[in-house]
NUROZA-877081 format. One line per 10 residues: number of its first residue (from 1); their letters; for each residue x negated, z, y negated of C-alpha. Coordinates in Angstrom, 3 decimals. Layout:
NUM> a> X/Z/Y; ...
//
This chain:
1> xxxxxxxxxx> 0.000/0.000/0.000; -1.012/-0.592/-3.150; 0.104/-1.248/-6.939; -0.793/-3.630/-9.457; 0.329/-3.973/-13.456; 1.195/-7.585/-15.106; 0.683/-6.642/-18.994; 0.675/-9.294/-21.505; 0.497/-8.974/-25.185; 1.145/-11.953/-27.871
11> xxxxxxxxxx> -2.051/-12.168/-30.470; -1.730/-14.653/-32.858; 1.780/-16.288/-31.183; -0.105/-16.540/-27.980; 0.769/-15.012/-24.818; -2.262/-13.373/-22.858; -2.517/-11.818/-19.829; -4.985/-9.252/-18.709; -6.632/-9.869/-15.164; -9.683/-8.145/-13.395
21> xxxxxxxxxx> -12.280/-10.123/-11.731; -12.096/-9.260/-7.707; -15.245/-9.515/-5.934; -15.015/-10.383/-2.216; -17.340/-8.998/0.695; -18.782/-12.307/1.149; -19.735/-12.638/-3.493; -16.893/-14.952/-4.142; -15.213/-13.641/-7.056; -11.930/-14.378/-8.173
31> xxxxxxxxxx> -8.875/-13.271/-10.935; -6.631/-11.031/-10.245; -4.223/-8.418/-11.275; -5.806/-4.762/-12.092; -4.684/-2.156/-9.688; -5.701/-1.506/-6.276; -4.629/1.126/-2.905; -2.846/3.522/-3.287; -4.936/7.073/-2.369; -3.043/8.943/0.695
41> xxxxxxxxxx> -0.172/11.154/-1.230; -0.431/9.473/-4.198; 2.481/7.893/-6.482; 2.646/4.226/-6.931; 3.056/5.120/-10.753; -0.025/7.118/-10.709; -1.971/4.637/-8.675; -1.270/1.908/-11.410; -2.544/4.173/-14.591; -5.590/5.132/-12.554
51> xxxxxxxxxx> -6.740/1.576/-11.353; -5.711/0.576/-14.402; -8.243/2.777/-16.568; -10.999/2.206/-13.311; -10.810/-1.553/-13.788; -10.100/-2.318/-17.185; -10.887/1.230/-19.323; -6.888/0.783/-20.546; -4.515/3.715/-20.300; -1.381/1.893/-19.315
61> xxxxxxxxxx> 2.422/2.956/-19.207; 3.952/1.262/-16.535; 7.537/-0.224/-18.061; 9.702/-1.298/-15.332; 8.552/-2.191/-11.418; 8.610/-6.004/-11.451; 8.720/-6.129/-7.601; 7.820/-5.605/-4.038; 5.406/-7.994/-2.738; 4.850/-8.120/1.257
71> xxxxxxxxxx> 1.775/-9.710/2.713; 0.408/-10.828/6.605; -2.839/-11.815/6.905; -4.501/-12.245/10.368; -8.219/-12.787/10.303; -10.977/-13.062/12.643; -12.598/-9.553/14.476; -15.623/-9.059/16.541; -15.748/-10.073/20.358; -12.993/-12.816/19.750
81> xxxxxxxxxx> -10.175/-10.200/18.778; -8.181/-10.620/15.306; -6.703/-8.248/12.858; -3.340/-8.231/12.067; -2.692/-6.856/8.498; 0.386/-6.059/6.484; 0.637/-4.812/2.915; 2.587/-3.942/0.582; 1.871/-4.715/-3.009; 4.470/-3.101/-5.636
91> xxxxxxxxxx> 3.989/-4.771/-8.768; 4.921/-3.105/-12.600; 4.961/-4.441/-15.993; 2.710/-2.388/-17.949; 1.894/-1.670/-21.633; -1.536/-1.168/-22.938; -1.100/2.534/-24.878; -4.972/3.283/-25.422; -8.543/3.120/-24.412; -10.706/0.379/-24.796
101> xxxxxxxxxx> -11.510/-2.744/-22.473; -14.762/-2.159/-19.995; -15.780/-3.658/-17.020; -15.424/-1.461/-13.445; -18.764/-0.359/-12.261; -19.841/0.109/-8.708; -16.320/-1.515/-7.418; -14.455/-3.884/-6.632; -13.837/-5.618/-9.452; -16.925/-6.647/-12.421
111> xxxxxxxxxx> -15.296/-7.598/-15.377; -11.612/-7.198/-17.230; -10.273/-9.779/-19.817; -7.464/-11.131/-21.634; -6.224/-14.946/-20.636; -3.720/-17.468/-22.186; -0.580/-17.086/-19.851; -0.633/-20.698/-20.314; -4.215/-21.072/-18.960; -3.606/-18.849/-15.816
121> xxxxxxxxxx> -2.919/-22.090/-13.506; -6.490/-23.438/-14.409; -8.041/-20.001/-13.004; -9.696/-19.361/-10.073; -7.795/-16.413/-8.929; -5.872/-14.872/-5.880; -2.371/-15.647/-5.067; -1.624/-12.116/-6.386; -1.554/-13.369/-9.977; 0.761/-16.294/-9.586
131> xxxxxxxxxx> 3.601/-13.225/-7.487; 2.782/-11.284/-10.351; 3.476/-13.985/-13.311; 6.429/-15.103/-11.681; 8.070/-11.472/-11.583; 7.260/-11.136/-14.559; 8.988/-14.211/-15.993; 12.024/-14.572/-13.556; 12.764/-10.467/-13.037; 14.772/-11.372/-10.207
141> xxxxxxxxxx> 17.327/-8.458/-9.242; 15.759/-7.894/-5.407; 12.185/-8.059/-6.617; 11.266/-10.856/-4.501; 9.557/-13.358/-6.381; 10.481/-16.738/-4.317; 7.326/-19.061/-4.539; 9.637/-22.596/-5.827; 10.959/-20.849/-8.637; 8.629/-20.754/-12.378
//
Protein backbone atom coordinates (compact mmCIF):
# COMPACT_ATOMS: atom_id res chain seq x y z
CA UNK A 1 0.00 0.00 0.00
CA UNK A 2 1.01 3.15 -0.59
CA UNK A 3 -0.10 6.94 -1.25
CA UNK A 4 0.79 9.46 -3.63
CA UNK A 5 -0.33 13.46 -3.97
CA UNK A 6 -1.19 15.11 -7.59
CA UNK A 7 -0.68 18.99 -6.64
CA UNK A 8 -0.68 21.50 -9.29
CA UNK A 9 -0.50 25.19 -8.97
CA UNK A 10 -1.14 27.87 -11.95
CA UNK A 11 2.05 30.47 -12.17
CA UNK A 12 1.73 32.86 -14.65
CA UNK A 13 -1.78 31.18 -16.29
CA UNK A 14 0.11 27.98 -16.54
CA UNK A 15 -0.77 24.82 -15.01
CA UNK A 16 2.26 22.86 -13.37
CA UNK A 17 2.52 19.83 -11.82
CA UNK A 18 4.99 18.71 -9.25
CA UNK A 19 6.63 15.16 -9.87
CA UNK A 20 9.68 13.39 -8.14
CA UNK A 21 12.28 11.73 -10.12
CA UNK A 22 12.10 7.71 -9.26
CA UNK A 23 15.25 5.93 -9.51
CA UNK A 24 15.02 2.22 -10.38
CA UNK A 25 17.34 -0.69 -9.00
CA UNK A 26 18.78 -1.15 -12.31
CA UNK A 27 19.73 3.49 -12.64
CA UNK A 28 16.89 4.14 -14.95
CA UNK A 29 15.21 7.06 -13.64
CA UNK A 30 11.93 8.17 -14.38
CA UNK A 31 8.88 10.93 -13.27
CA UNK A 32 6.63 10.24 -11.03
CA UNK A 33 4.22 11.28 -8.42
CA UNK A 34 5.81 12.09 -4.76
CA UNK A 35 4.68 9.69 -2.16
CA UNK A 36 5.70 6.28 -1.51
CA UNK A 37 4.63 2.91 1.13
CA UNK A 38 2.85 3.29 3.52
CA UNK A 39 4.94 2.37 7.07
CA UNK A 40 3.04 -0.69 8.94
CA UNK A 41 0.17 1.23 11.15
CA UNK A 42 0.43 4.20 9.47
CA UNK A 43 -2.48 6.48 7.89
CA UNK A 44 -2.65 6.93 4.23
CA UNK A 45 -3.06 10.75 5.12
CA UNK A 46 0.02 10.71 7.12
CA UNK A 47 1.97 8.68 4.64
CA UNK A 48 1.27 11.41 1.91
CA UNK A 49 2.54 14.59 4.17
CA UNK A 50 5.59 12.55 5.13
CA UNK A 51 6.74 11.35 1.58
CA UNK A 52 5.71 14.40 0.58
CA UNK A 53 8.24 16.57 2.78
CA UNK A 54 11.00 13.31 2.21
CA UNK A 55 10.81 13.79 -1.55
CA UNK A 56 10.10 17.19 -2.32
CA UNK A 57 10.89 19.32 1.23
CA UNK A 58 6.89 20.55 0.78
CA UNK A 59 4.52 20.30 3.72
CA UNK A 60 1.38 19.31 1.89
CA UNK A 61 -2.42 19.21 2.96
CA UNK A 62 -3.95 16.54 1.26
CA UNK A 63 -7.54 18.06 -0.22
CA UNK A 64 -9.70 15.33 -1.30
CA UNK A 65 -8.55 11.42 -2.19
CA UNK A 66 -8.61 11.45 -6.00
CA UNK A 67 -8.72 7.60 -6.13
CA UNK A 68 -7.82 4.04 -5.61
CA UNK A 69 -5.41 2.74 -7.99
CA UNK A 70 -4.85 -1.26 -8.12
CA UNK A 71 -1.78 -2.71 -9.71
CA UNK A 72 -0.41 -6.61 -10.83
CA UNK A 73 2.84 -6.91 -11.81
CA UNK A 74 4.50 -10.37 -12.24
CA UNK A 75 8.22 -10.30 -12.79
CA UNK A 76 10.98 -12.64 -13.06
CA UNK A 77 12.60 -14.48 -9.55
CA UNK A 78 15.62 -16.54 -9.06
CA UNK A 79 15.75 -20.36 -10.07
CA UNK A 80 12.99 -19.75 -12.82
CA UNK A 81 10.17 -18.78 -10.20
CA UNK A 82 8.18 -15.31 -10.62
CA UNK A 83 6.70 -12.86 -8.25
CA UNK A 84 3.34 -12.07 -8.23
CA UNK A 85 2.69 -8.50 -6.86
CA UNK A 86 -0.39 -6.48 -6.06
CA UNK A 87 -0.64 -2.91 -4.81
CA UNK A 88 -2.59 -0.58 -3.94
CA UNK A 89 -1.87 3.01 -4.71
CA UNK A 90 -4.47 5.64 -3.10
CA UNK A 91 -3.99 8.77 -4.77
CA UNK A 92 -4.92 12.60 -3.11
CA UNK A 93 -4.96 15.99 -4.44
CA UNK A 94 -2.71 17.95 -2.39
CA UNK A 95 -1.89 21.63 -1.67
CA UNK A 96 1.54 22.94 -1.17
CA UNK A 97 1.10 24.88 2.53
CA UNK A 98 4.97 25.42 3.28
CA UNK A 99 8.54 24.41 3.12
CA UNK A 100 10.71 24.80 0.38
CA UNK A 101 11.51 22.47 -2.74
CA UNK A 102 14.76 20.00 -2.16
CA UNK A 103 15.78 17.02 -3.66
CA UNK A 104 15.42 13.44 -1.46
CA UNK A 105 18.76 12.26 -0.36
CA UNK A 106 19.84 8.71 0.11
CA UNK A 107 16.32 7.42 -1.51
CA UNK A 108 14.46 6.63 -3.88
CA UNK A 109 13.84 9.45 -5.62
CA UNK A 110 16.92 12.42 -6.65
CA UNK A 111 15.30 15.38 -7.60
CA UNK A 112 11.61 17.23 -7.20
CA UNK A 113 10.27 19.82 -9.78
CA UNK A 114 7.46 21.63 -11.13
CA UNK A 115 6.22 20.64 -14.95
CA UNK A 116 3.72 22.19 -17.47
CA UNK A 117 0.58 19.85 -17.09
CA UNK A 118 0.63 20.31 -20.70
CA UNK A 119 4.21 18.96 -21.07
CA UNK A 120 3.61 15.82 -18.85
CA UNK A 121 2.92 13.51 -22.09
CA UNK A 122 6.49 14.41 -23.44
CA UNK A 123 8.04 13.00 -20.00
CA UNK A 124 9.70 10.07 -19.36
CA UNK A 125 7.80 8.93 -16.41
CA UNK A 126 5.87 5.88 -14.87
CA UNK A 127 2.37 5.07 -15.65
CA UNK A 128 1.62 6.39 -12.12
CA UNK A 129 1.55 9.98 -13.37
CA UNK A 130 -0.76 9.59 -16.29
CA UNK A 131 -3.60 7.49 -13.22
CA UNK A 132 -2.78 10.35 -11.28
CA UNK A 133 -3.48 13.31 -13.99
CA UNK A 134 -6.43 11.68 -15.10
CA UNK A 135 -8.07 11.58 -11.47
CA UNK A 136 -7.26 14.56 -11.14
CA UNK A 137 -8.99 15.99 -14.21
CA UNK A 138 -12.02 13.56 -14.57
CA UNK A 139 -12.76 13.04 -10.47
CA UNK A 140 -14.77 10.21 -11.37
CA UNK A 141 -17.33 9.24 -8.46
CA UNK A 142 -15.76 5.41 -7.89
CA UNK A 143 -12.19 6.62 -8.06
CA UNK A 144 -11.27 4.50 -10.86
CA UNK A 145 -9.56 6.38 -13.36
CA UNK A 146 -10.48 4.32 -16.74
CA UNK A 147 -7.33 4.54 -19.06
CA UNK A 148 -9.64 5.83 -22.60
CA UNK A 149 -10.96 8.64 -20.85
CA UNK A 150 -8.63 12.38 -20.75
Amino acid sequence: MAAYAVCVRETGGVQEILLARWVARDGTKRWTLPGGGMDHGEDPLETVVRELDEETGYVVEPVRLLGIDSINRRYPRKLGRFADFQGLRIVYEGRVTGGELRHETNGSTDLAAWHPLEGVADLDRVELVDVGVRLWRTRPPTGKAHPDVD
